[in-house]
C-alpha positions in Angstrom: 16.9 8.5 -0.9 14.6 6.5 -3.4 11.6 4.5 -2.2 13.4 1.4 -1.7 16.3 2.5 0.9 13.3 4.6 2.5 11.0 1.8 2.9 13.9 -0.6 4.2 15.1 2.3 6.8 11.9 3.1 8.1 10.9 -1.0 8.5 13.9 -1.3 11.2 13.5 2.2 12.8 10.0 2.0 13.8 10.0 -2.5 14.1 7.5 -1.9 11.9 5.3 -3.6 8.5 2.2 -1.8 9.1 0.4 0.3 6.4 -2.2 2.7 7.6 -4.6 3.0 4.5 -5.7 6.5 4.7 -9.1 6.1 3.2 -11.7 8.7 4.8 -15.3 7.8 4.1 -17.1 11.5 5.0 -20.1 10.0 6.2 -17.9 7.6 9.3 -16.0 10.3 10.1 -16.3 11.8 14.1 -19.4 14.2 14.0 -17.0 16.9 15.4 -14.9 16.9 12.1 -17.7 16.5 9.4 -18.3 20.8 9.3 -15.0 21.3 9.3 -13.7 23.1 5.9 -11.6 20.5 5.5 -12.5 17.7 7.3 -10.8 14.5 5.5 -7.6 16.7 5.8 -8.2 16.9 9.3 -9.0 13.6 10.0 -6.2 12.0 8.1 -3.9 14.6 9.9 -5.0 13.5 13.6 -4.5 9.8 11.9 -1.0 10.3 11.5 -0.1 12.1 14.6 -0.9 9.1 16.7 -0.1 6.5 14.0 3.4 7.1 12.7 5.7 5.9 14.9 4.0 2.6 14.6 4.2 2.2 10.8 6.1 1.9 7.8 3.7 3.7 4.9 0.6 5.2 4.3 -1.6 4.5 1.5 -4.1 7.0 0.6 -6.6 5.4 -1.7 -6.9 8.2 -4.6 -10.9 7.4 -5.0 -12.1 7.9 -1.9 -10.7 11.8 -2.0 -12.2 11.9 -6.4 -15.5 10.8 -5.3 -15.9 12.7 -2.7 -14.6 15.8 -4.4 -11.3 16.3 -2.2 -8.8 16.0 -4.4 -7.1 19.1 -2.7 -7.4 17.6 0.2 -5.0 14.1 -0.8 -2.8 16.9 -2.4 -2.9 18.4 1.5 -2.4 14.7 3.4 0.8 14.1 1.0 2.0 17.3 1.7 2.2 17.3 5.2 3.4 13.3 5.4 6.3 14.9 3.1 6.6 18.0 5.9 6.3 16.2 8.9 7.1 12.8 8.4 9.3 12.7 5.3 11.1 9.5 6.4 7.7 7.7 6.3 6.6 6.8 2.3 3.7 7.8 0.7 2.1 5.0 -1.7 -0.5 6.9 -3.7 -3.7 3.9 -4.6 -4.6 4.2 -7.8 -4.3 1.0 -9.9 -3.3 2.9 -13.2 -2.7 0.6 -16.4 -3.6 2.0 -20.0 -1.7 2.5 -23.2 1.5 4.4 -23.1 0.8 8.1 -24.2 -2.0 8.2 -21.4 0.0 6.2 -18.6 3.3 8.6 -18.6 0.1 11.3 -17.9 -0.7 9.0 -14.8 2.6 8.6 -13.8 3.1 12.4 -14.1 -0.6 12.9 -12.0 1.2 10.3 -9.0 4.8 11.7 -9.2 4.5 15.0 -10.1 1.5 15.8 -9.3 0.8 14.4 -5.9 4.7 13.8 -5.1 3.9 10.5 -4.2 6.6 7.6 -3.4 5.0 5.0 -4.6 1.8 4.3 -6.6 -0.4 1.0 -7.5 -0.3 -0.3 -11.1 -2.3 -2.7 -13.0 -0.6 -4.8 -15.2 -3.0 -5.6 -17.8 -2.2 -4.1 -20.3 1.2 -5.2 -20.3 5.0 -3.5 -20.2 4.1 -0.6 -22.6 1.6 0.5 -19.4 3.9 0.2 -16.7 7.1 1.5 -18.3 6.1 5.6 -17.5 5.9 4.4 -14.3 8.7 2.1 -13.6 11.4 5.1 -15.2 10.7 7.3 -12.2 14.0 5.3 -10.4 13.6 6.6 -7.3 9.9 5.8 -6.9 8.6 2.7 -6.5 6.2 0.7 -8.2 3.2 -1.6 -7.0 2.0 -4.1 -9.6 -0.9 -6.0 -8.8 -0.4 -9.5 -8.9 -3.1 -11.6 -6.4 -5.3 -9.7 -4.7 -7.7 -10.0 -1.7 -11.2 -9.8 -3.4 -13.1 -12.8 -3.5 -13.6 -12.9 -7.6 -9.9 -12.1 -7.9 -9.4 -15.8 -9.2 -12.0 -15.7 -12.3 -8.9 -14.4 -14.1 -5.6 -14.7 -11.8 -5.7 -18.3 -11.9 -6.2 -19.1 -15.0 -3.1 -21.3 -16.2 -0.7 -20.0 -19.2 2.1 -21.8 -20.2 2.3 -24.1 -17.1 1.9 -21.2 -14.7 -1.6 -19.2 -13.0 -1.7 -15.9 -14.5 -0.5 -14.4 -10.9 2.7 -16.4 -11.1 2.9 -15.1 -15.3 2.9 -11.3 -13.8 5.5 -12.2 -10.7 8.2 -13.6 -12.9 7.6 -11.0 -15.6 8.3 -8.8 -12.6 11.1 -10.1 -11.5 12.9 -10.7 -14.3 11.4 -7.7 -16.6 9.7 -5.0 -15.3 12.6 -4.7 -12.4 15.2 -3.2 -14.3 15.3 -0.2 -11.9 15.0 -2.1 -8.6 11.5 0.0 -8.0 9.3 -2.9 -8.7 7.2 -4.4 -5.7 4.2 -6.7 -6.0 0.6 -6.4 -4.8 -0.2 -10.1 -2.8 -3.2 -10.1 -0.9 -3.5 -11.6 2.6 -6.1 -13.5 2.1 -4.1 -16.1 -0.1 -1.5 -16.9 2.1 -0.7 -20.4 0.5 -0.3 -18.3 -2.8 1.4 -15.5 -0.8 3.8 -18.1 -0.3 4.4 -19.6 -3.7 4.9 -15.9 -4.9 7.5 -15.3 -2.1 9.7 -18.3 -3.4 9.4 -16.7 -7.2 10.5 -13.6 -5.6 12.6 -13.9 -2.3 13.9 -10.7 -2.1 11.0 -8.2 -3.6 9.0 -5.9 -1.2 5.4 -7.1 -1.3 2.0 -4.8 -0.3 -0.2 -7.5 1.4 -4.0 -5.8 2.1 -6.4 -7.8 3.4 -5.2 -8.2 6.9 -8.0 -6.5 9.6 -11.5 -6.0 8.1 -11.2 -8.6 5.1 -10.3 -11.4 7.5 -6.5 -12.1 6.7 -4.7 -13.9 8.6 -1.5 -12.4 10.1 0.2 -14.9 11.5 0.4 -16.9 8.0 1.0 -14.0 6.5 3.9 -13.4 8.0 4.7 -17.0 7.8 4.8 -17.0 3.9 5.7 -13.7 2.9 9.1 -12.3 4.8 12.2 -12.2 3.3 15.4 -13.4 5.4 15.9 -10.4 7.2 12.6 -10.4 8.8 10.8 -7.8 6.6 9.9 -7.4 3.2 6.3 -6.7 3.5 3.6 -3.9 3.5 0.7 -5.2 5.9 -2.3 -2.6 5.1 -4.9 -2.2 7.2 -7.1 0.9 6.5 -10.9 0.2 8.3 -9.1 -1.4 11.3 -7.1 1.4 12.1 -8.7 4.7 11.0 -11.9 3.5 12.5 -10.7 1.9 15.6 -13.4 4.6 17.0 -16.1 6.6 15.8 -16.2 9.6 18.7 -14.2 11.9 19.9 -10.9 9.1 20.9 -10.3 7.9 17.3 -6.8 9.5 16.7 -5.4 7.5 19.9 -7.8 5.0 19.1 -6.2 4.6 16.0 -3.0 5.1 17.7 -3.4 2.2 19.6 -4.4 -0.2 16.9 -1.3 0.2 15.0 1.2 -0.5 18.0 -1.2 -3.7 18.4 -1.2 -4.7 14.8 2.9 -3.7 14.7 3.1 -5.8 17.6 1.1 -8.8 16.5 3.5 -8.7 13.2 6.4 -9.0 15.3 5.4 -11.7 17.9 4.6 -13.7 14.9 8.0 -12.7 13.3 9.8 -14.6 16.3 
């Protein structure tokens, strides 16, 4: 089953659009995990448990496990989402966008590598970047396109040929970069009006929205401006407002519990 047919199974088995972003700071995690041996491994494992029948993906982001030297432990969180969960995708965060040679070595790091079923690209640099990438078929690919930080706009809206830059990268999406179906767009909650003018470029491509939770997007609108007909179509991240519901000794069914309420939310809005 490729990333696509996964994603749009799991959206109508679990009623869900939530994206736990797996992104374990050391220094936040419970005080009863941080002398573990492994203890992001261990965290992001309780995570799951009491997450995943509430979502449909998890997004580890790739430098919170570099720069904290736990790149074995990512390596361990895919592996047991693919043993335990293997329904559930994996999108692996890692922006990527360089020149060819050096971005089939990325894609081989993400799909190889990590076994991951999805990854975040930057665009950038243009097809010659992405194309390593969008070959793996079965996977599925993430372009940026708007996204939730506030200085996003010094270059996404500038205007080429009639169009913002952001609008340049979804119609080169959709009409070149797409030519395996595996192409999905990175739209940030945060710009739901603009979340909105993408959708109608692109009415039927899966879209990652972050910004929903800790950044202050607005769900409701979201929802508003970015499902497709049938009600889905989207991949609403929230990583703080879930993994750190709480701080003690509850934050796995803390956790838990925040992602049946965000699932929820989604869905009241949906009808």
């Amino acid at each position: 089953m490729n990333f696509i047919d996964k994603l749009n199974a799991v959206w109508r088995r679990n009623r869900s659009m939530v994206c736990v972003g797996l992104d374990p700071d050391l220094t936040k995690l419970p005080e009863l995990l941080r002398h573990q041996t492994m203890p992001i491994f261990e965290f992001n494992r309780a995570i799951i448990d009491a997450t995943a029948p509430y979502v449909c993906a998890y997004k580890p982001q790739a430098a919170y496990y570099a720069g904290q030297d736990a790149d074995d432990q990512l390596k361990m969180t895919i592996d047991y989402l693919h043993e335990r969960y293997p329904d559930i995708p994996v999108i692996l965060d890692v922006k990527r966008g360089d020149i060819g040679s050096t971005a089939a070595q990325y894609a081989l790091e993400a799909f190889e590598r990590y076994r991951a079923d999805a990854v975040t690209v930057n665009p950038y640099m243009g097809t010659d970047a992405l194309k390593p990438f969008l070959d793996y078929a079965d996977r599925g690919v993430i372009i940026l396109c708007r996204t939730s930080n506030p200085s996003s706009c010094e270059l996404q809206e500038l205007i080429y040929e009639g169009q913002t830059i952001y609008e340049h990268v979804a119609v080169l999406a959709r009409d070149k970069w797409n030519y395996n179906g595996n192409a999905l767009l990175v739209v940030g909650a945060t710009y739901p009006e603009e979340l909105g003018r993408i959708r109608r470029l692109c009415p039927e491509m899966p879209f990652l929205v972050p910004g929903v939770g800790a950044q202050g997007g607005d769900v409701e609108k979201v929802v508003a401006n970015g499902t497709t007909p049938d009600g889905f179509g989207l991949i609403i991240n929230s990583s703080r407002g879930i993994i750190y519901a709480d701080k003690g000794e509850n934050f796995a069914p803390a956790a838990g519990e925040a992602a049946r309420i965000l699932r929820d939310l989604i869905n009241d809005f949906k009808k």
